[in-house]
C-alpha positions as CSV (number, residue, x, y, z in Angstrom):
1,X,0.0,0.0,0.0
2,X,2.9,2.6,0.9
3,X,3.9,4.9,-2.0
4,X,5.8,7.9,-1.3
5,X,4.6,11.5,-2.3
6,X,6.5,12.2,-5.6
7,X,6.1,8.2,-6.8
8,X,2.5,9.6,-6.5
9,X,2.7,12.4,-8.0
10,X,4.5,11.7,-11.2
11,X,2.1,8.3,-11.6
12,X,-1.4,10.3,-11.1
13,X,-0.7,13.6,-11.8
14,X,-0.7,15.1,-15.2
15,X,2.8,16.9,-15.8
16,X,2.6,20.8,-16.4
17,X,2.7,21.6,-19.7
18,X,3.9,24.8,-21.1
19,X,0.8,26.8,-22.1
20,X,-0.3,30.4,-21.2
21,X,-0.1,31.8,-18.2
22,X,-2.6,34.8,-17.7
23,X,-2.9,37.4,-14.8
24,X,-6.1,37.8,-14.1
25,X,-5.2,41.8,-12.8
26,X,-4.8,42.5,-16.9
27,X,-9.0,41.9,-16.8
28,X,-9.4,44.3,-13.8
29,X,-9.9,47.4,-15.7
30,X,-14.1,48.2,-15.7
31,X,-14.9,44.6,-13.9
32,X,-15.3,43.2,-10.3
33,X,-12.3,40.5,-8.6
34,X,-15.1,38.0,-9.9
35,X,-15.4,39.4,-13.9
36,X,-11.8,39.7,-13.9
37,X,-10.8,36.0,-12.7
38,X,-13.9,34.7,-15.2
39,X,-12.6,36.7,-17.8
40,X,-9.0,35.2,-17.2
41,X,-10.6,32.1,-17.1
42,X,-12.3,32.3,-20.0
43,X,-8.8,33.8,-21.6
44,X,-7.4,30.7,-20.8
45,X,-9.9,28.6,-21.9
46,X,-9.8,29.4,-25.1
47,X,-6.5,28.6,-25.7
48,X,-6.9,25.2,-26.6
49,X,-4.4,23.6,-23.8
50,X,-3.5,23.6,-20.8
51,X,-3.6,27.0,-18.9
52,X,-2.5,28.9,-15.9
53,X,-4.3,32.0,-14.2
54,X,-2.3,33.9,-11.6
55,X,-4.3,35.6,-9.0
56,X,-1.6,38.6,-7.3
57,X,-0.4,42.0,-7.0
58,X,-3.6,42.3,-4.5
59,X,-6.2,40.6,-2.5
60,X,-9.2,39.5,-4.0
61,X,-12.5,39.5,-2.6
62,X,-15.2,37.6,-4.8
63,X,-18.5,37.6,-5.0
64,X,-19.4,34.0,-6.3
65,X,-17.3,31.0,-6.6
66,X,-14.3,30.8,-8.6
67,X,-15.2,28.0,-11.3
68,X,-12.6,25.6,-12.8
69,X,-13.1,23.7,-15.8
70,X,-10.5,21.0,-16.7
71,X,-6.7,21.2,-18.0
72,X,-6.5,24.5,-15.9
73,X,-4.0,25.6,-12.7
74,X,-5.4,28.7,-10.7
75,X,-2.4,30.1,-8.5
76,X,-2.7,32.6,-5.9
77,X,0.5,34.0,-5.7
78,X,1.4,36.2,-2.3
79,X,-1.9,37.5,-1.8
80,X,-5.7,36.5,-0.1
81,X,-8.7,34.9,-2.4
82,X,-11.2,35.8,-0.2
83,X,-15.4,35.6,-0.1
84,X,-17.2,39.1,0.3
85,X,-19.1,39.8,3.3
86,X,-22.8,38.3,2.9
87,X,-22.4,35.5,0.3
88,X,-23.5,32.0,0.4
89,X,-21.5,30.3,-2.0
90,X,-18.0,28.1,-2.4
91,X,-15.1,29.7,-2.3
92,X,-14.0,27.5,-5.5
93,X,-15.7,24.5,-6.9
94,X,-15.4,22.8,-10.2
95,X,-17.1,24.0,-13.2
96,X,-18.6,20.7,-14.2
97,X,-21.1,21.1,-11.0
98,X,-24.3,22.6,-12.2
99,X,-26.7,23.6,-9.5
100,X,-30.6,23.3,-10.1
101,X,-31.8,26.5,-11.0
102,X,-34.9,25.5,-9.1
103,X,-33.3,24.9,-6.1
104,X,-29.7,26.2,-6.5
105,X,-28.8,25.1,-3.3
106,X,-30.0,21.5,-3.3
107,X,-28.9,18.4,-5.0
108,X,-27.6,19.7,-9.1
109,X,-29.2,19.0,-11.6
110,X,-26.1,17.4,-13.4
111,X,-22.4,17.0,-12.3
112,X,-20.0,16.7,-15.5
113,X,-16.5,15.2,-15.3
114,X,-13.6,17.9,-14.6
115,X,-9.6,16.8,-15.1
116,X,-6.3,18.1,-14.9
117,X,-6.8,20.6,-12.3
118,X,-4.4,22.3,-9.9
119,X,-5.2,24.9,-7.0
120,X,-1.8,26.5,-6.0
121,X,-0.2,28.6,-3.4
122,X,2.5,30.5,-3.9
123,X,4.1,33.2,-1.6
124,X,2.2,32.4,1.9
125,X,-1.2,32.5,-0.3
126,X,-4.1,32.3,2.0
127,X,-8.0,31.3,0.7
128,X,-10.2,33.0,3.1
129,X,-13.9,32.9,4.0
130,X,-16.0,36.1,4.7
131,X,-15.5,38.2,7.8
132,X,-19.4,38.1,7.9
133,X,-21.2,35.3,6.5
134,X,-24.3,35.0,4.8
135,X,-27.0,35.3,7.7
136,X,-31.2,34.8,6.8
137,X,-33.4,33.2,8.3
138,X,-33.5,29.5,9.2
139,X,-36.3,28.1,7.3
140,X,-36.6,25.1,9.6
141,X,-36.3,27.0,12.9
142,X,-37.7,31.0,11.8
143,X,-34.1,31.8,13.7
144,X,-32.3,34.4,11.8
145,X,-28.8,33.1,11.8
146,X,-25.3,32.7,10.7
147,X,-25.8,30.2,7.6
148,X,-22.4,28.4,8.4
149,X,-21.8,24.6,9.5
150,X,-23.2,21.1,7.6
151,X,-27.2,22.0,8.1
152,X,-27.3,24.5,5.0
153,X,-25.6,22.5,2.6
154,X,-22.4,22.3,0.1
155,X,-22.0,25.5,-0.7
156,X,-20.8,26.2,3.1
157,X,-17.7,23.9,1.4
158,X,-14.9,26.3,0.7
159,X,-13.2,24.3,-2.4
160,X,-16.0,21.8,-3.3
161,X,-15.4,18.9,-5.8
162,X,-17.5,16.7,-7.5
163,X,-16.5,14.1,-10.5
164,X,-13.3,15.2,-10.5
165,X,-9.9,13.3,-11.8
166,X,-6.1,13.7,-11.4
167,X,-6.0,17.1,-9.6
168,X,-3.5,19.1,-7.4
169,X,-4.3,21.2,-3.8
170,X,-1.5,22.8,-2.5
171,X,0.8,25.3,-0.9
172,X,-1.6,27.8,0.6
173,X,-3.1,28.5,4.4
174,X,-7.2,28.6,4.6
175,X,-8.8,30.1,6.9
176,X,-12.1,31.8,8.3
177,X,-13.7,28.8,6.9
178,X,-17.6,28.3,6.9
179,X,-18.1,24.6,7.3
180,X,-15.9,21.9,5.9
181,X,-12.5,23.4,4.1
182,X,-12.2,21.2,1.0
183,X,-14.8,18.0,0.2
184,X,-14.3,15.7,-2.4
185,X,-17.0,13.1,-4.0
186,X,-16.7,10.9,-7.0
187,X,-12.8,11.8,-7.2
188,X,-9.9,9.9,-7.9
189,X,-6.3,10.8,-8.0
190,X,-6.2,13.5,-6.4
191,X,-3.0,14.6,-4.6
192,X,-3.6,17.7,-1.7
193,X,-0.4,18.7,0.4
194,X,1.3,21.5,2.1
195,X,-2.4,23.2,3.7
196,X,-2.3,25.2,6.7
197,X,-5.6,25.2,8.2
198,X,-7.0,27.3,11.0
199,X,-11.1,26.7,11.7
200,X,-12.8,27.7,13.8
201,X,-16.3,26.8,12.9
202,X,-18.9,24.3,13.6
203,X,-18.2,21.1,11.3
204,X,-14.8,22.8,11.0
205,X,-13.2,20.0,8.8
206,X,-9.9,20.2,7.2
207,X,-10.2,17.7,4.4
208,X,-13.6,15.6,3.6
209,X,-13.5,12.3,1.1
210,X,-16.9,11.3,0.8
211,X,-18.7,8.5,-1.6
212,X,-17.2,7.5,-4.6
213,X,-13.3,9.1,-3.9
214,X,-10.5,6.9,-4.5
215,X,-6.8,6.8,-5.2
216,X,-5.7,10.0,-3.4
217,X,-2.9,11.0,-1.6
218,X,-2.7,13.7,1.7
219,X,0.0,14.6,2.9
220,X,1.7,17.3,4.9
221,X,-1.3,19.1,6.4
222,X,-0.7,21.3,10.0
223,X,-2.6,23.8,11.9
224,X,-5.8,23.8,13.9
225,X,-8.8,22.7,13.0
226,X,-12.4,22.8,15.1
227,X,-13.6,19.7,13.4
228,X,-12.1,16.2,11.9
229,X,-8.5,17.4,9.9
230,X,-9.2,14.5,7.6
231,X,-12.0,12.5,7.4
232,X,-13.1,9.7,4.8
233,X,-17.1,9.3,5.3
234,X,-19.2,6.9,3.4
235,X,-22.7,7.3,4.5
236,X,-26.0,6.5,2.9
237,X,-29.1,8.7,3.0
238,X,-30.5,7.4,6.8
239,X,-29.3,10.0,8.5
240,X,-31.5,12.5,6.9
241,X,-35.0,12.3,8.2
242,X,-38.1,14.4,8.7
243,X,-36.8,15.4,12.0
244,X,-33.2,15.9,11.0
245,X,-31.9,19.9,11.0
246,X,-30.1,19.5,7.3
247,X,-31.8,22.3,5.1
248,X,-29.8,21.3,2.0
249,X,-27.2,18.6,1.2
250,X,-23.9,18.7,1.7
251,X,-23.0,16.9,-1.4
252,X,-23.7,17.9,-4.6
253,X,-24.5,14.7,-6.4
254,X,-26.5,13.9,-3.2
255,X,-26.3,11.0,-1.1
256,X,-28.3,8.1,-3.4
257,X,-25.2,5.9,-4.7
258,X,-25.0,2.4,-4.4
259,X,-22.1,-0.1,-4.9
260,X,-18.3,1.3,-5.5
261,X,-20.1,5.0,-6.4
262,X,-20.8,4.5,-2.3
263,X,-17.5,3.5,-1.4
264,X,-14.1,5.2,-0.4
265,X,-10.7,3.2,-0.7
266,X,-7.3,3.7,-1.5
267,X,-6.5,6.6,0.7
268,X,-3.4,7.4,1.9
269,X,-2.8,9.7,4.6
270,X,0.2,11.0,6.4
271,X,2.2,13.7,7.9
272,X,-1.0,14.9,9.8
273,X,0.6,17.8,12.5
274,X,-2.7,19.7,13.7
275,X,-4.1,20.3,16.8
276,X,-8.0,21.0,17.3
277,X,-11.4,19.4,18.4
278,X,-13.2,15.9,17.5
279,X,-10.1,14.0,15.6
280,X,-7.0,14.1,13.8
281,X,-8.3,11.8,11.1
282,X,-11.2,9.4,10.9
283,X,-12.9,6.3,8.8
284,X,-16.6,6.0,9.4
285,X,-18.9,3.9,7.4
286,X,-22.3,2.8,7.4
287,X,-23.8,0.6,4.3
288,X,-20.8,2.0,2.4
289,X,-17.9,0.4,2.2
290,X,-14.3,2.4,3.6
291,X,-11.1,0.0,2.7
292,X,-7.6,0.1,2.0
293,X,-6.4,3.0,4.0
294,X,-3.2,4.0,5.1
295,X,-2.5,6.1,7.6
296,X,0.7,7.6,9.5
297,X,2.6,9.8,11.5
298,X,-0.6,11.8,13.2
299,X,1.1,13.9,15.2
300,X,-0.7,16.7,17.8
301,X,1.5,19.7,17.8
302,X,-0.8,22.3,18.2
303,X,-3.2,22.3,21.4
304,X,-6.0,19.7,21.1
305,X,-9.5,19.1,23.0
306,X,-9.8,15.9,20.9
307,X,-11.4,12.9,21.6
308,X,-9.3,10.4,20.0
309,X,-6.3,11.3,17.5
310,X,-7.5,8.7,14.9
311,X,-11.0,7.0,15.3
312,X,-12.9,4.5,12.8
313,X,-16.3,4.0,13.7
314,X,-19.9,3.6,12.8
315,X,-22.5,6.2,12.8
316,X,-24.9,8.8,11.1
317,X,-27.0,6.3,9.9
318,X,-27.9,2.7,9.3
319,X,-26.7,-0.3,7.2
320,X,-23.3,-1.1,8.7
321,X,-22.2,-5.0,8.7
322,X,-18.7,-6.4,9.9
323,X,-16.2,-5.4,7.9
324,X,-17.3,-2.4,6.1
325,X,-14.5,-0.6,7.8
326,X,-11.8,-2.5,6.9
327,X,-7.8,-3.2,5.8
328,X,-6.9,-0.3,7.5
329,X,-3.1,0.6,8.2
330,X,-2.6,3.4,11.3
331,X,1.1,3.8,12.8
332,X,3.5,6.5,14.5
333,X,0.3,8.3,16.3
334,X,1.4,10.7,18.6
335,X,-1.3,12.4,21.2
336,X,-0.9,15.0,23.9
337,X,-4.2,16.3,24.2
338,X,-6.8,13.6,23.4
339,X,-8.6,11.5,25.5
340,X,-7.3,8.7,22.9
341,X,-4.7,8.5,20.8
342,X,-6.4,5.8,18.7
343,X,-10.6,4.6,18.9
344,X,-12.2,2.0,17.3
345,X,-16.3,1.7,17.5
346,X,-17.3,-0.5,15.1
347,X,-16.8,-4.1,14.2
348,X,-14.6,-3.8,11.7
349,X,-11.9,-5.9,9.8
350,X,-7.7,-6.0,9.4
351,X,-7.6,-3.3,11.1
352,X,-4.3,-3.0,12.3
353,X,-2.5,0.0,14.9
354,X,1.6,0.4,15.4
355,X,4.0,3.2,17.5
356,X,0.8,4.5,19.3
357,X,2.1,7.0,22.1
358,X,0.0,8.8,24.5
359,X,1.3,11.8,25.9
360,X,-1.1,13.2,27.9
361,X,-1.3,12.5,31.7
362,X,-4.6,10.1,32.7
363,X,-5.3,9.6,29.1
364,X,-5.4,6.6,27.5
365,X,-3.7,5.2,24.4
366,X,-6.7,3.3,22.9
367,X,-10.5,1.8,23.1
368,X,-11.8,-0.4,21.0
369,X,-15.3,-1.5,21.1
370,X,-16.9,-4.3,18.6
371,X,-16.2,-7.8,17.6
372,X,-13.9,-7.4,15.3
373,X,-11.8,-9.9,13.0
374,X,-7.8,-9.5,13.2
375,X,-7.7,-5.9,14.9
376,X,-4.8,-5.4,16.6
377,X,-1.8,-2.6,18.4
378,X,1.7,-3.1,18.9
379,X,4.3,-0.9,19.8
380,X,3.0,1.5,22.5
């Protein structure tokens, strides 16, 4: 299962080509941050190759979501990419998702394939949600409120992709975030490293895999983060019922797949340095299937409140049988502030644990609950 970073890289990850590069500042002239980067965009585009568009020389505040179509690289290059005060929308997302007009928020009417995509920092970049966020009304509760955190749907997701293939995140801090940092679904190859995160939001997650992502690679990810740093979450529809408090979905294509669209596997995840609330990184699973994981060197070194540095476990919903969760790698976890280093609640399968250390005083190194089939810690 191991494969180091660049091995990745150069086996899943489409080489830069030469091709334009355009600076999205030349568009600035009689348009908003948002015109200028579509124009560029759209500049680039219609070249007939791959492309780069250079965001710098300034901040930019937008006013909708950046959208990136395929065979394109958007840098941001020593400055701030950051959402206007008052808008309910991603920060980036891929232009193959196409919301309902009907119901724009809800699950889109069709999600087209997007490849060959990079997201770049350059220059202690920083992608940035509003100072104020969107506030209306809660249409479930009549409470006029802050429209942040997993009840009011995806585009709460600061990068959000959907359907997308062989694809780069990297190099840049994000911050102010208004629910979940960066969600994938129905990705594959997909390579995100060197992110600085700082959250502090409810369902403050660093970076979400959710049905149907495969073959990826994280690696190199620090900070603090008020929610999971990375989490790889295959649930089915059960969790949302007529009682639940979810006004729209959180994924795009919805939550109806079935089979391998359900699934996640092949994940590899390491060099996880955050501090933070809830977990370092986490498999849960419920009739969908999460398998082939690697995980390692989970490190706290910022202050944690954390229940358990790494936990795999069942929840949200219904469906779950032995061995859903399963052939699962975790070693070198390191924990000085959660109750845990390592949890297991599930009964799950080859799940194995190595160099677990607990640091904290009166916590414990790990708790595992379930009948499980060849699970197993050495080494702490």
């Amino acid at each position: 299962m191991k494969i180091a970073s660049a091995e990745f890289a150069e086996r899943h990850i489409p080489k830069r080509i030469p091709g334009p590069c355009i600076h999205a500042s030349a568009f600035l002239p009689g348009r908003s941050p948002s015109e200028a980067i579509e124009a560029a965009i759209m500049a680039a585009g219609g070249s007939g190759s791959s492309a780069t568009v250079v965001l710098g020389s300034q901040d930019w505040i937008i006013d909708r979501a950046v959208l990136l179509p395929s065979n394109l690289e958007l840098v941001i290059d020593g400055c701030r990419l950051k959402l206007a005060d008052g808008v309910f929308d991603n920060i980036i997302r891929v232009a193959g998702i196409r919301p309902d007009f009907a119901e724009p928020y809800g699950v889109c009417s069709s999600v087209e394939p997007t490849e060959n995509i990079r997201i770049t920092g350059r220059n202690n970049a920083v992608i940035e949600g509003a100072d104020n966020p969107y506030t209306a009304t809660n249409p479930k509760t009549g409470v006029v409120e802050k429209w942040v955190g997993d009840y009011f749907g995806w585009r709460t997701v600061g990068i959000q992709l959907s359907r997308t293939s062989h694809y780069e995140i990297s190099g840049f801090a994000m911050r102010k975030t208004h629910c979940w940092a960066i969600s994938q679904e129905q990705c594959a190859y997909g390579y995100l490293h060197d992110i600085v995160f700082d959250t502090n939001v409810k369902n403050g997650d660093g970076i979400n895999f959710r049905n149907g992502c495969s073959f990826c690679l994280v690696d190199g990810i620090s900070g603090t983060t008020s929610d999971d740093t990375v989490a790889c979450t295959a649930l089915n529809g059960t969790y949302l019922t007529t009682q639940s408090k979810y006004i729209h979905p959180m994924q795009p294509m919805g939550s109806g797949f079935a089979g391998d669209a359900a699934d996640i596997h092949d994940i590899f995840i390491r060099n996880i340095r955050t501090g933070g609330l809830c977990h370092g990184v986490i498999c849960l699973a419920t009739s969908p299937q999460v398998y082939n994981i690697l995980i390692e060197n989970v490190v706290e070194e910022a202050s944690s409140g954390r229940e358990a540095c790494v936990k795999i476990y069942t929840g949200y919903g219904s469906g779950y049988k032995k061995g859903n969760l399963r052939n699962i790698s975790v070693s070198n976890v390191v924990s000085k502030g959660a109750s845990y280093a390592v949890m297991v609640k599930a009964a799950v399968k080859d799940v194995h644990f190595s160099a677990v250390r607990q640091l904290k005083y009166d916590a414990e190194t790990h708790l595992f609950e379930g009948e499980s089939d060849n699970l197993n810690i050495e080494g702490f």
